[in-house]
C-alpha positions as semicolon CSV with decimal commas, in nm:
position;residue;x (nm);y (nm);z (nm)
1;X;4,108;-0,934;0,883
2;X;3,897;-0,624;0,889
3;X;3,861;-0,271;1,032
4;X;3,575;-0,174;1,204
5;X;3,456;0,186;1,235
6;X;3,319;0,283;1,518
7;X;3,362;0,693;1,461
8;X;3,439;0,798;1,124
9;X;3,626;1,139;1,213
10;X;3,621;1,415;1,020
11;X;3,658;1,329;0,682
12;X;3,864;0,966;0,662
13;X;3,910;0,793;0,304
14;X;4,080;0,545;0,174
15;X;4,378;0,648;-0,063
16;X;4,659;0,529;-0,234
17;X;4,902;0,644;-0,497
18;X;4,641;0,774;-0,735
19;X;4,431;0,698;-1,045
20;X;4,675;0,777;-1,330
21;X;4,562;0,817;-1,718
22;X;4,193;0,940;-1,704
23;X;4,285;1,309;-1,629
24;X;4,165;1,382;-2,026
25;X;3,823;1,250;-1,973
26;X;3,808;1,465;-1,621
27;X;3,852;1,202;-1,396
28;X;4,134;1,362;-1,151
29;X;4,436;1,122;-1,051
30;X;4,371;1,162;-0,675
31;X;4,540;0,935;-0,413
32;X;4,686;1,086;-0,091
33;X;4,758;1,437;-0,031
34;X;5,051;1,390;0,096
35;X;5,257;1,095;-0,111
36;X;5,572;1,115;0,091
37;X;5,416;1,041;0,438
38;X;5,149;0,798;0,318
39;X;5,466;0,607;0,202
40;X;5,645;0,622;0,478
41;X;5,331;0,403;0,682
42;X;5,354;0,169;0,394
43;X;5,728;0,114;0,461
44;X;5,685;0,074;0,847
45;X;5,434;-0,223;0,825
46;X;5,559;-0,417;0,540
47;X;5,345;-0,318;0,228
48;X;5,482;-0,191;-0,102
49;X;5,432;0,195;-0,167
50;X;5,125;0,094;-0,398
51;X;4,851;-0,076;-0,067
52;X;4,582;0,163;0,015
53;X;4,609;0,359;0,341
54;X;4,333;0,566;0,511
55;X;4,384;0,948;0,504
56;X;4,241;1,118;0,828
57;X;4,147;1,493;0,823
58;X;4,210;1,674;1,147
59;X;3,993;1,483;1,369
60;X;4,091;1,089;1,304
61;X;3,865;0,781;1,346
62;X;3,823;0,526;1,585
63;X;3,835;0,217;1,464
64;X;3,867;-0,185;1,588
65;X;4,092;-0,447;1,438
66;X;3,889;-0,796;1,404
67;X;4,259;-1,003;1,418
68;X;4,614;-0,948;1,540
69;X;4,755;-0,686;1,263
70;X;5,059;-0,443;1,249
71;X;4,999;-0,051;1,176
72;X;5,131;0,268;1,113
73;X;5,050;0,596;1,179
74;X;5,214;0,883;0,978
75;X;5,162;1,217;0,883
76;X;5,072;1,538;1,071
77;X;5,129;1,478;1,427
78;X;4,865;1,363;1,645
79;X;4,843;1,191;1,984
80;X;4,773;0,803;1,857
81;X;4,586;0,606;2,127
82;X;4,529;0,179;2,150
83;X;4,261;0,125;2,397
84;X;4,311;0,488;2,537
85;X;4,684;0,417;2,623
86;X;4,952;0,655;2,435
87;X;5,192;0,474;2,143
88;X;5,447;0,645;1,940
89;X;5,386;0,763;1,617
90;X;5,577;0,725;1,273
91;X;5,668;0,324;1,429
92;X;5,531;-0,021;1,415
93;X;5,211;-0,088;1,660
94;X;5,103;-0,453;1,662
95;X;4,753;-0,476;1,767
96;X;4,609;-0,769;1,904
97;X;4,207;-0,888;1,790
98;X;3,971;-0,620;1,961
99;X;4,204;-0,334;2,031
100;X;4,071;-0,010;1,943
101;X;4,266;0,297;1,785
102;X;4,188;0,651;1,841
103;X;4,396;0,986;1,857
104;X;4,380;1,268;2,010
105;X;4,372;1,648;1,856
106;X;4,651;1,693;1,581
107;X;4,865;1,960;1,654
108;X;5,012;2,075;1,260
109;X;4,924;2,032;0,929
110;X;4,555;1,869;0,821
111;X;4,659;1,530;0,697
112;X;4,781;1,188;0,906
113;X;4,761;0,797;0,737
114;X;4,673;0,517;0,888
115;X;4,886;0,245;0,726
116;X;4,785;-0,127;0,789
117;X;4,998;-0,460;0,676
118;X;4,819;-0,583;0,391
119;X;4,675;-0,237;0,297
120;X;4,327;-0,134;0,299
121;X;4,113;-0,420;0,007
122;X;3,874;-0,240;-0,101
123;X;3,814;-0,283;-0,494
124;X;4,016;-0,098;-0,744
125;X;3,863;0,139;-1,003
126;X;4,031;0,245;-1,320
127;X;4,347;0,123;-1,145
128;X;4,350;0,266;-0,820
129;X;4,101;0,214;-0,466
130;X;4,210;0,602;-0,373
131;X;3,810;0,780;-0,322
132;X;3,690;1,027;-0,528
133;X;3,419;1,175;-0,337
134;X;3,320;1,373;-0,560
135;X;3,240;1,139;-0,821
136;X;3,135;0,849;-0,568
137;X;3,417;0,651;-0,755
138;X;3,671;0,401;-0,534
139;X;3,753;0,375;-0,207
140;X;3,444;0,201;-0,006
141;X;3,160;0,324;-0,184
142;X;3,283;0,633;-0,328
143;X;3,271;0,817;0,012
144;X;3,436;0,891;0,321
145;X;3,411;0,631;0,617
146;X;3,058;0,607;0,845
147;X;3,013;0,420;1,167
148;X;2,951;0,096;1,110
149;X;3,128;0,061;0,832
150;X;3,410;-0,229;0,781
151;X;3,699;-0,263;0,593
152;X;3,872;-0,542;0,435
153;X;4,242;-0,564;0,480
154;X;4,498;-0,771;0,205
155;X;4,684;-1,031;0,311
156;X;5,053;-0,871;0,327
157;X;5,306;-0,902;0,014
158;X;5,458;-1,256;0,036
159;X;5,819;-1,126;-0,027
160;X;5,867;-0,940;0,299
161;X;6,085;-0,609;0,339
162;X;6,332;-0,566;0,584
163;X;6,161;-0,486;0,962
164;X;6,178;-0,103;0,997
165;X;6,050;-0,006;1,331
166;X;6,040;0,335;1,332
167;X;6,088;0,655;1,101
168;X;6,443;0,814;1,136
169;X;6,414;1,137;1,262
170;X;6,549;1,310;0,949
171;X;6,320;1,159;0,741
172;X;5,988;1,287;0,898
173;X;5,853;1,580;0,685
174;X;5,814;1,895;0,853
175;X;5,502;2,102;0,968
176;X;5,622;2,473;0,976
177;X;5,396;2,739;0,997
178;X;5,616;2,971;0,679
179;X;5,685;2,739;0,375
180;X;5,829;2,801;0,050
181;X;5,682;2,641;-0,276
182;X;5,824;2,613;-0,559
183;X;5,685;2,702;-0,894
184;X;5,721;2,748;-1,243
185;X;5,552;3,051;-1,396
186;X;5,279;3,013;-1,676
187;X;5,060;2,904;-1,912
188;X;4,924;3,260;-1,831
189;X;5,157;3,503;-1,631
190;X;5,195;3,735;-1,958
191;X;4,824;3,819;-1,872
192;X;4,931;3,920;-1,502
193;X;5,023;4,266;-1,490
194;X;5,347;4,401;-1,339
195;X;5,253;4,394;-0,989
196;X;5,017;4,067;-1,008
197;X;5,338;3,893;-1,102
198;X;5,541;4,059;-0,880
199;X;5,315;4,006;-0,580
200;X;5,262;3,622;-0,687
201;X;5,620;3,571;-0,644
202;X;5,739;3,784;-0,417
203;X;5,470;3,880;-0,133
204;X;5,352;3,644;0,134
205;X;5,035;3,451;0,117
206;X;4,843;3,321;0,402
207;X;4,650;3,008;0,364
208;X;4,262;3,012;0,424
209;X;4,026;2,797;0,581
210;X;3,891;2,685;0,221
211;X;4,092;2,412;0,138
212;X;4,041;2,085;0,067
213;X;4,147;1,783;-0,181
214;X;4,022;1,966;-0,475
215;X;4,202;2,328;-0,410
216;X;4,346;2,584;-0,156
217;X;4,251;2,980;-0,150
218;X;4,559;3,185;-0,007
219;X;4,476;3,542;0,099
220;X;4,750;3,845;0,035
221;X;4,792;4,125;-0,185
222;X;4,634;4,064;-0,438
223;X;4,783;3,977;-0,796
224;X;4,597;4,163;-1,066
225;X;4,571;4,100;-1,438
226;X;4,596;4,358;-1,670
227;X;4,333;4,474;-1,809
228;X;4,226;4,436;-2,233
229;X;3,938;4,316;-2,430
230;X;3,881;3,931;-2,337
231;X;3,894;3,692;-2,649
232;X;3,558;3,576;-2,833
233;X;3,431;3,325;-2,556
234;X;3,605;3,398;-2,244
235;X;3,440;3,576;-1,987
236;X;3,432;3,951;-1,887
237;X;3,673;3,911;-1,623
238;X;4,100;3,945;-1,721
239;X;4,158;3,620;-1,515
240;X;3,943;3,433;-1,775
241;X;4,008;3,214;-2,088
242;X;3,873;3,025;-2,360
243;X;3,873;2,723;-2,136
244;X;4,226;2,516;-2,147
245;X;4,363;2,206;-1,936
246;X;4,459;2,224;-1,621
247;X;4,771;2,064;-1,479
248;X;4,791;1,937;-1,163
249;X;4,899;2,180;-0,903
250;X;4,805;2,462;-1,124
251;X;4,756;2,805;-0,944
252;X;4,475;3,046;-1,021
253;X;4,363;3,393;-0,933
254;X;4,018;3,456;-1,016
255;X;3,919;3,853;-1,045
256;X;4,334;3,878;-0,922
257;X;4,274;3,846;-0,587
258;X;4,324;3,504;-0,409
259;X;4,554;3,267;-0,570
260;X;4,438;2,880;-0,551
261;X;4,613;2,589;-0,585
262;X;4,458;2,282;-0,745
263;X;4,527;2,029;-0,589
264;X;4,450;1,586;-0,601
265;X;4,089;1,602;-0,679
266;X;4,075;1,905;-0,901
267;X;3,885;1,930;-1,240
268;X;4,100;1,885;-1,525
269;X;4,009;2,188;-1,723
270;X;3,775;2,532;-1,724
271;X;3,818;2,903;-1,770
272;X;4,066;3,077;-1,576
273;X;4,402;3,162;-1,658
274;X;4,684;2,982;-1,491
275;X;4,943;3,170;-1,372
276;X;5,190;2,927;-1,228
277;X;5,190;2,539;-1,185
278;X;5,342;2,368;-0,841
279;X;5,578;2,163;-0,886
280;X;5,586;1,806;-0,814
281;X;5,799;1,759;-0,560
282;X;5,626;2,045;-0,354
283;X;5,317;1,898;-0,375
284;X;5,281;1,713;-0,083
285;X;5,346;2,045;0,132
286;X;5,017;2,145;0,107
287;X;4,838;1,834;0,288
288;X;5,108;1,980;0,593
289;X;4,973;2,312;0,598
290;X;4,725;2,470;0,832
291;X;4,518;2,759;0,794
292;X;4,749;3,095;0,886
293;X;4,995;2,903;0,694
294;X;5,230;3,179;0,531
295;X;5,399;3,101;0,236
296;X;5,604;3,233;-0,065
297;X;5,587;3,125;-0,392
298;X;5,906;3,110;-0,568
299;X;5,970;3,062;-0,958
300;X;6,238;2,764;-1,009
301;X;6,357;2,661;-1,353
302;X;6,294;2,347;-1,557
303;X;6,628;2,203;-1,450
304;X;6,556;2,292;-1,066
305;X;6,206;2,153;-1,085
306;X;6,387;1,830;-1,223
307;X;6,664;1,825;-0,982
308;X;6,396;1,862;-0,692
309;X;6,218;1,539;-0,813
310;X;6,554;1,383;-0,802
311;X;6,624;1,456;-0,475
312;X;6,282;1,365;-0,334
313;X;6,284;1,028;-0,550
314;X;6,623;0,955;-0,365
315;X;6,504;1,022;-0,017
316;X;6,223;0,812;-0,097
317;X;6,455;0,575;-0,199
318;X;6,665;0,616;0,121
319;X;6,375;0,477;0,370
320;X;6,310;0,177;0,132
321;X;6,609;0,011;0,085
């Protein structure tokens, strides 16, 4: 079984949940954008949250199935096409040898999946077939998808789940145009002067059209740092520091003007100050965000970070079982 591309789209990759324990030697974990909904493909066509999905950036592929298969497309909605006739989204599609799958324009967010029984077999590295582009690491040959190219599909887990055939409506995420994320303040706020902090956490921000897997730049306000002589090795500018780790979903304001989020395929460490870190269980909102996306940031505890994780661990746990 095999899919064969006959129009890449945009910027299609093959992803799963990440490539964990290399983040010290700057190898980012990766893996979809958006967990939650790359799961929830898995689910529909019998695979285990761990197969390999494609992730489809605005404009999706075309591709053709070589042998009868079941799919799943979840994720930002988008008109989903087999052999130019309409099928629902977020639900089972069997397709028979030959058809062809296409969509149409997406209409919120930036990120769908394209789940397949058997999950996309390309070979693992360090742990994981997600693509690092970047680094021409996993996936199918380290980049995103070109005509011609075919994937290998996995023969589907031997212990079957339970037939879902489609998505309850409840448990769809959500593609709003005003979002709030969550955040917990630091490494770095004490370097953000009065009003950077107060604008980071209490102004709106509007998302930009630089975003990718690596980061996202949200215009607004402005947050500024204050302003004092810079350490031995950091750079001239207040937003800068004698280099330190970054953790995933970290947000930075270089010069105190637009905030970015790092995001899946970030660098793991450099020289600007980190104001605020995303937390995990708000990560996924940004892969549902479109440019002129406003959002707030707001500071949670430790204990409501934790309790959030909890609560999206148990609706994950509610379309599984």
């Amino acid at each position: 079984m095999s899919l064969e591309i006959l129009s890449p789209g945009l910027a299609t990759t093959v992803q799963d949940r990440g490539r964990f324990g290399y983040y010290r030697f700057g190898i980012p974990q990766g893996g979809a954008m958006d967990q939650y909904a790359a799961a929830l493909g898995n689910r529909l066509v019998g695979n285990t949250t761990a197969e390999a999905v494609l992730e489809c950036t605005y404009l999706g592929p075309k591709l053709r199935v070589s042998a009868p298969v079941v799919i799943a497309v979840t994720g930002a909605p988008v008109d989903v096409l087999v052999n130019d006739e309409p099928v629902a989204q977020n639900a089972r599609i069997a397709l028979a040898a030959g058809d062809e799958l296409s969509f149409g324009v997406i209409k919120g967010g930036t990120k769908f999946f394209v789940a397949v029984a058997g999950g996309i077999d390309v070979p693992e590295v360090l742990g994981s077939r997600s693509t690092y582009p970047i680094g021409k690491m996993g996936g199918f040959e380290g980049r995103a998808l070109q005509v011609g190219d075919v994937l290998p599909v996995g023969r589907p887990p031997a212990k079957a789940l339970p037939v879902l055939e489609a998505i309850p409506e409840d448990l769809l995420p959500s593609y709003d145009r005003e979002v709030a994320v969550r955040i917990m303040v630091g490494l770095y706020d004490h370097k953000l002067s009065d009003e950077g902090l107060r604008n980071l956490t209490e102004a709106d921000w509007t998302l930009t059209p630089v975003a990718d897997r690596m980061g996202l730049r949200f215009d607004g306000p402005g947050a500024p740092w204050i302003e004092e002589e810079q350490p031995f090795g950091a750079g001239q500018d207040p937003s800068n520091i004698t280099d330190a780790g970054y953790p995933v979903g970290s947000i930075q304001i270089p010069g105190g003007t637009q905030p970015i989020v790092l995001h899946c395929d970030a660098v793991s460490g450099g020289g600007y100050a980190q104001a605020a870190t995303v937390i995990s269980a708000d990560m996924d909102l940004f892969a549902r965000m479109a440019p002129g996306t406003k959002v707030r940031f707001v500071p949670v505890t430790m204990g409501e970070a934790l309790a959030a994780r909890a609560e999206r661990r148990a609706r994950m746990e509610r379309v599984w079982s």
